[in-house]
N, C-alpha and C positions, 0 to 999 in steps of 0.2 A: 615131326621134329621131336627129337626126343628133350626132355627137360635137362637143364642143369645140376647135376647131384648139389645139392644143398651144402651138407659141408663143408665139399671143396671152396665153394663161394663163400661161407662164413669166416673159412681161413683166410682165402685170397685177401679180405676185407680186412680182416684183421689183421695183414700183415700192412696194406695200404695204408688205413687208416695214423700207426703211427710214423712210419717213413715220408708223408706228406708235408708236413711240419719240417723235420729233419733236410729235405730237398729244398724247402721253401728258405728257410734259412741259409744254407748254403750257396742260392742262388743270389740272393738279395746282400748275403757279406762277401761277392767275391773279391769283389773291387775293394772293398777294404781289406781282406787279406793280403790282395796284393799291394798295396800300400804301405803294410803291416813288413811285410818282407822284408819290402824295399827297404824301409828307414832301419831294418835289422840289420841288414843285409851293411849299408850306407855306416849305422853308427861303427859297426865290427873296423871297419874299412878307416875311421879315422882313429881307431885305439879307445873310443866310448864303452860304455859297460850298458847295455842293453837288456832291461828286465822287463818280463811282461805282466800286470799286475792280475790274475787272473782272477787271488782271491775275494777281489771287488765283484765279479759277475758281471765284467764289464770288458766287454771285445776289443774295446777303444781304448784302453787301459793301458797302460805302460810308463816303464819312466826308464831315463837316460841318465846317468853321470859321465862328462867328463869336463875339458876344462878349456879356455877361449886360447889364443896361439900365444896370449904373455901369461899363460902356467896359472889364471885364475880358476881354481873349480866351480864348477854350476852341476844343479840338479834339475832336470826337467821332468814334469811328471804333466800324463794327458790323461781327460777321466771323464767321461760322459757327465751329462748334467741335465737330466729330463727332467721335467718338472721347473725348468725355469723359466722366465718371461721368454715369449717366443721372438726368435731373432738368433738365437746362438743353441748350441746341442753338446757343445766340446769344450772344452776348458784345457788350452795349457799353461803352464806355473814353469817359470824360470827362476829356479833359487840361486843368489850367489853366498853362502852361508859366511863368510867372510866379509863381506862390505855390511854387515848386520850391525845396528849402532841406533843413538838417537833417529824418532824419526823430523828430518829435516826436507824429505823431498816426496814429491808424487804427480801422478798424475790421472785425469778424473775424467769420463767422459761425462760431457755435461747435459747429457739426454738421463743421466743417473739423479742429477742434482733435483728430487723431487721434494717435495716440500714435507719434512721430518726422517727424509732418509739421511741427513747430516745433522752432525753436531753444530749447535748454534753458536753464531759467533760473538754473541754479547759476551762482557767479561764475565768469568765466572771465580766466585767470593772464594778467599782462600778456606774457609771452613769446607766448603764444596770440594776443592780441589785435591785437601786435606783426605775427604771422604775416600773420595775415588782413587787416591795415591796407596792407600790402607787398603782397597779393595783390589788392585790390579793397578803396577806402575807400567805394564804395557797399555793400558786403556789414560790411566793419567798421562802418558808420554804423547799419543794421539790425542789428546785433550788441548795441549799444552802448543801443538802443531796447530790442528787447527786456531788456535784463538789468534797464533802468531805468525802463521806463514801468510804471505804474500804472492798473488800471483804475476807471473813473469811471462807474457806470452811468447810465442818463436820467433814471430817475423812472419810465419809462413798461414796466409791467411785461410785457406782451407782448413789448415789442423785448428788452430784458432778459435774456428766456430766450433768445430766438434769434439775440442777436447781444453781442459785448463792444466796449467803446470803450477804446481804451488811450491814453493822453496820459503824456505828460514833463510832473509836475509842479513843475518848476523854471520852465518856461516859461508854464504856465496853470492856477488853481485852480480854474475852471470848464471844464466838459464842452462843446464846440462843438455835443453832441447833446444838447436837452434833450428831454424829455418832447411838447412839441409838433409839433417837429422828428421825433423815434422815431414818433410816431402816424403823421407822413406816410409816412414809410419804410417801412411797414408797409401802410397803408391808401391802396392803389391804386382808380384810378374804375374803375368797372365795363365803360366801353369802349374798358379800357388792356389790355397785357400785362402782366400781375404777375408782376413778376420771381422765380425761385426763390430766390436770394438776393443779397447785395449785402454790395461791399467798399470799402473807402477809404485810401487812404497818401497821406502826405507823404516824395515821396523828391526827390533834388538834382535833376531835372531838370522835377520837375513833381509838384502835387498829382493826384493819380487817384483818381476816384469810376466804378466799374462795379457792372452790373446783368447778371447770369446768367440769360437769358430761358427759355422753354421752346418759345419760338417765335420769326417774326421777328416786329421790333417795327411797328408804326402809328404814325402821326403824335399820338395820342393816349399811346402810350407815349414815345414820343421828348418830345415836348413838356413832360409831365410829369416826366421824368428830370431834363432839362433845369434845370428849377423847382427840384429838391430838392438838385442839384450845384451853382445859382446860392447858394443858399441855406445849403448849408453851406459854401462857398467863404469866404462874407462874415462866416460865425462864426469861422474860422481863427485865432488869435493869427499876428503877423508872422512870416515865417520867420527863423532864424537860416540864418548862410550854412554851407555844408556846406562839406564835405571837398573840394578840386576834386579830380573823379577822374582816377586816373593810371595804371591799371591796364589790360592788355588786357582784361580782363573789361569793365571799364568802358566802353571805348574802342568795344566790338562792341554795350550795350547804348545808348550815346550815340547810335551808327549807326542802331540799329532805333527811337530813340525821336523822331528828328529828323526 
């Protein structure tokens, strides 16, 4: 039996060696390509503007402008998140850059409420408040929430335990989340990704509704998200106009949210 010429095998090797990686990947993101299509494919289809964010280094990456069926605009953006507490991998953010105002509303999951991941609710001394108004009137304005908001539960006893609604009741005596609303929030289709959990704020530059995935999401989660961010958007009480920010702090979160 005669031997194998050497070089040939050196090359073959070296051709193997880096197209192994290359194949490996492509096997393992098919399905999210095809995912990836579809919600392209899906946003073109309702008049959306579909960009994919690539120069994140992120396959999962992409964002959606367009607007709910009463002419409100929203921006959606999905973005990998590794390196976070394990349970979720995807992140998407619903912006409605219009309903952006005092923040008066939100909602919290309460598996988050850990002990110094909130601001404390004792009152705090106008000198303090004084401080933090001078240093960031988006961080005073969330200051100012916290000390004042009240929680307002749905009705809907499942959402209830897993999640809290906090509102300024000086602006609204009803809850923008009732019971019917909490059952959506909760009761995902079975050929969506059901999100690990979910949050919402009204801050000055914009309302934000996100959904903490465990995966990337389908056109079936997208769509669906979509529905339940139209929908509390249009339960919202009008904003009050916030603080204009003036702060570096502000000035670098302006930058990242524009």
């Amino acid at each position: 039996m005669k031997p194998f010429p050497p070089i040939p095998i050196a090359a073959a090797c070296l051709a193997l060696v880096p197209g192994l990686p290359v194949a490996l990947y492509a096997l393992l993101t098919r399905k999210q390509r095809e995912f990836t299509r579809e919600i392209r494919r899906q946003a073109g289809a309702q008049g959306w503007r579909y960009r994919a964010r690539r120069w994140q280094g992120d396959p999962t990456a992409f964002r959606i402008d367009g607007q709910t069926q009463g002419g409100l605009p929203w921006v959606l953006k999905c973005a990998g998140n590794s390196g976070y507490p394990r349970g979720w991998s995807v992140a998407l953010v619903l912006r409605f850059p219009t309903l952006g105002g005092e923040m008066d509303f939100a909602i919290e999951p309460r598996a988050d409420a850990k002990p110094g991941a909130t601001l404390p609710r004792s009152p705090v001394t106008p000198e303090t408040a004084s401080r933090v108004a001078a240093f960031s009137s988006i961080l005073s304005n969330a200051v100012a929430f916290v000390q004042n908001a009240q929680e307002m539960p749905s009705g809907f006893a499942d959402f209830d335990v897993e999640y809290k609604v906090l509102v300024l009741t000086r602006q609204t005596r009803h809850s923008p989340v009732d019971c019917g609303l909490a059952a959506q929030m909760l009761k995902w289709p079975a050929d969506a990704i059901g999100p690990h959990s979910l949050q919402a704020w009204r801050r000055p530059y914009a309302f934000e509704f996100q959904a903490r995935l465990p995966a990337p999401p389908n056109w079936a989660t997208i769509s669906y998200f979509l529905a339940i961010g139209a929908e509390l958007s249009a339960r919202l009480p009008p904003p009050l106009t916030a603080p204009i920010p003036h702060g570096s702090i502000d000035r670098v979160i302006g930058r990242f949210l524009s």
